[in-house]
VMD Tcl script that draws the C-alpha trace (Angstrom):
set ca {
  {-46.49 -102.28 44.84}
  {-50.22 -102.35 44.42}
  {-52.64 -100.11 45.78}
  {-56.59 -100.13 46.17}
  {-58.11 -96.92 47.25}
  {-62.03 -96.84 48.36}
  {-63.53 -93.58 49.50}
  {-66.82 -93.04 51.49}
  {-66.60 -97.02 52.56}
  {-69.09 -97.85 55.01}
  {-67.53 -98.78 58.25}
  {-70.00 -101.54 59.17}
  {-68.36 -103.44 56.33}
  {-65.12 -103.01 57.71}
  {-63.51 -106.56 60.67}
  {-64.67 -105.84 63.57}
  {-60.98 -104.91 64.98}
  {-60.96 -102.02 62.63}
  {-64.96 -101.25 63.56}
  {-63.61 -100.79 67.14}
  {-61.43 -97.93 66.72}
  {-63.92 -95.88 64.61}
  {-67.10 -96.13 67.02}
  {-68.86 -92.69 65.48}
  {-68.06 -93.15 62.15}
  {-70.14 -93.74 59.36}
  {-67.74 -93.84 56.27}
  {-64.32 -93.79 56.01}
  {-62.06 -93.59 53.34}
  {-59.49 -97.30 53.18}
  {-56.18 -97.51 51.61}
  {-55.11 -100.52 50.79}
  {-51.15 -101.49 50.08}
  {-49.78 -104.58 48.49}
  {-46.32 -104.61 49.42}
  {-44.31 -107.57 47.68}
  {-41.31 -108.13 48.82}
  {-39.70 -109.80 45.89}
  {-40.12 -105.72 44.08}
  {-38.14 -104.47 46.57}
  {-35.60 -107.05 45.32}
  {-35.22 -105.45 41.81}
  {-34.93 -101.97 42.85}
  {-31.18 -101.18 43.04}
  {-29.79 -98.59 45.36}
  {-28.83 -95.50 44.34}
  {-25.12 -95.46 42.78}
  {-23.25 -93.15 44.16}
  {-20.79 -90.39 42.23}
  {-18.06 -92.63 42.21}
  {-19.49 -95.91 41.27}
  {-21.27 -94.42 38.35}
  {-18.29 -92.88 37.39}
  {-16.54 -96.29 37.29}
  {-19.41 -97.65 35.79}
  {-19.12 -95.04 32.49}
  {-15.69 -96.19 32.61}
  {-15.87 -99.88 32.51}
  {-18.34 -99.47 29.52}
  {-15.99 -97.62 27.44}
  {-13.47 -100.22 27.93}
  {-15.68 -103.01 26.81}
  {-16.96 -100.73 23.65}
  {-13.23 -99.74 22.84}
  {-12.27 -103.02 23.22}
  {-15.24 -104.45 20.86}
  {-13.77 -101.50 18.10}
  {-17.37 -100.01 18.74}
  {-15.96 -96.71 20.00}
  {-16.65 -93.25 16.95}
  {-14.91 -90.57 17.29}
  {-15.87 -87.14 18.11}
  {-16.70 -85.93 14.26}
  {-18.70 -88.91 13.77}
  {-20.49 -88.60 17.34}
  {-21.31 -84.45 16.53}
  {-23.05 -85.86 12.86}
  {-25.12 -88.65 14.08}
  {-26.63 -85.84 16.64}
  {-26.78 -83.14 14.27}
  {-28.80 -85.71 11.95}
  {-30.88 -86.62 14.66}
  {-31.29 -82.65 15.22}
  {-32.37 -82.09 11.89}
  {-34.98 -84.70 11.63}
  {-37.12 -82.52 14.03}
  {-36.77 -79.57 11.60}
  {-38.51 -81.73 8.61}
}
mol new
graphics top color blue
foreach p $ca { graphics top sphere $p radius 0.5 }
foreach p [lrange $ca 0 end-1] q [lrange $ca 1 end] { graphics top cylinder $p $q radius 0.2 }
display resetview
């Protein structure tokens, strides 16, 4: 979504169906939103508890299934490496 703020806009440069409803203005401040519908398309919903929860789980099938999967000693020195590079 796209938006175009312009403050202190002069109202006589406004359509005159907008001019209309601001009679004793002389500036007014327009907001300006581009909605595209085809964004809204790519935005998921929220997941809820439980489908995120099935979600973790289908992953670690397909990772344990690929022989991807480390086990807990290898998982605690990867992050402990990772750690330390900080403290260089």
């Amino acid at each position: 979504m796209n938006k175009i703020v312009r403050e202190q806009y002069p109202v006589e440069n406004l359509p005159e169906d907008l001019r209309e409803l601001l009679p004793d203005a002389a500036e007014v401040t327009i907001e300006v939103t581009v909605e595209d519908d085809d964004d809204d398309a790519t935005i998921a919903p929220p997941m809820t508890t439980e489908e995120a929860v099935a979600m973790m789980r289908e992953i670690q099938r397909h990772v344990a299934a690929r022989g991807e999967s480390v086990t807990e000693e290898e998982a605690v020195r990867r992050i402990r490496e990772l750690r330390d590079e900080w403290d260089d």
